[in-house]
Each structure stands twice: as C-alpha cells, then as structure tokens.
N, C-alpha and C positions, 0 to 999 in steps of 0.2 A: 504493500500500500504506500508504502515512503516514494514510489516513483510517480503517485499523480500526487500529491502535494502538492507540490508548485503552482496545481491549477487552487486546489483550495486557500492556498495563499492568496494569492493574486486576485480571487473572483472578489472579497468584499470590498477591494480599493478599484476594479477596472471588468467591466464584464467583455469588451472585446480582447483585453490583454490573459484572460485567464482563457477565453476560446483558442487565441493563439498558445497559450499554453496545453490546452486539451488536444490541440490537432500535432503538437509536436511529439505528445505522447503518444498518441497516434501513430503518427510516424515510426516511432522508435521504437517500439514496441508491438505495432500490429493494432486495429481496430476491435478484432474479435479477441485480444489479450488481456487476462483479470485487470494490466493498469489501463487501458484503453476505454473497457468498460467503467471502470471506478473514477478513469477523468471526467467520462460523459456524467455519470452518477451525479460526482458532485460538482459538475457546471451545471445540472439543473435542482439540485439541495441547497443552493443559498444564493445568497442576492447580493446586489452591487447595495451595501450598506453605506454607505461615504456620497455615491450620487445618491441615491433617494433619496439622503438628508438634506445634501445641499440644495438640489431642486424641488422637492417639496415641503421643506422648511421653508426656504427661501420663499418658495412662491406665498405660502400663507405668512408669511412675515415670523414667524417662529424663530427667537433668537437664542434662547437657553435649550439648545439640546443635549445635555451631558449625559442624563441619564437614557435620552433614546441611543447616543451613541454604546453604550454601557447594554441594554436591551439586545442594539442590532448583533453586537457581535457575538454576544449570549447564544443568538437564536444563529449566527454563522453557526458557532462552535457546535452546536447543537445539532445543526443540520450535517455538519462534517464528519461529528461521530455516529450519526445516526447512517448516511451513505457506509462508512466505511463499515456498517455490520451489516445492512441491506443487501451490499453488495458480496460479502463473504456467504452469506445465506444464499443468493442466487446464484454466485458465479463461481464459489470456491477459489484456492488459490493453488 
C-alpha cells in the first residue's frame, strides 16, 4: 500500500496533481495491480480539502475556518484508512 500514497498525499492539497499521481502509479505498476487499484481507490475516498475551503468559504465570506480545516483532514484520514482496508478486502495483496 506504501506505493499509492503519494496519491493520498497529494489528493487533499490538489485533485489534478494527485490524478497525475494515480496514472503514474498506473504506469509503474500496471492498472489491474493491488497499487493501481488502491491509487484509483483513494482518488475517489477523499477530497481536495484546501480548495473547497478556499472556494466555498471564500464565496460565503467565511473567515475562521480552523476547525473545518481540522474536520476536513479528519475525514481525508479517515477516508485513506478506510480505502486502504476496502481495498485489501476486495483486491488482496
């Protein structure tokens, strides 16, 4: 599971920088391979947490987001450990 990381890094600060990250694993690895499937997994298990704040705080004028930032990456982490056992139940390694 350490070789899709990278995508779950990347996905809460940038959702096309973590796609590029999932199709490299891809790459390297093979499409139909446990990390190939565990990058797709968790590029669609969490969310670009940094833009939705910025743009929809922003738009509603929301200035103290501490604890939504503190929330979103709760629910990252949450969503990354949760792929990463989804994906051992469906695809084994």
């Amino acid at each position: 599971w350490i070789d899709a990381m990278p995508t779950a890094v990347m996905k809460p600060l940038s959702g096309s920088g973590a796609r590029a990250m999932m199709i490299d694993t891809m790459d390297q690895f093979g499409v139909d391979s446990f990390q190939g499937r565990l990058a797709a997994t968790l590029q669609g298990s969490t969310e670009t947490t940094f833009y939705v704040l910025a743009v929809y705080f922003g738009a509603a004028g929301i200035r103290h987001a501490r604890h939504a930032i503190a929330c979103g990456l709760a629910a990252d982490g949450a969503g990354i450990f949760t792929a990463i056992v989804v994906s051992y139940w469906f695809y084994g390694s």
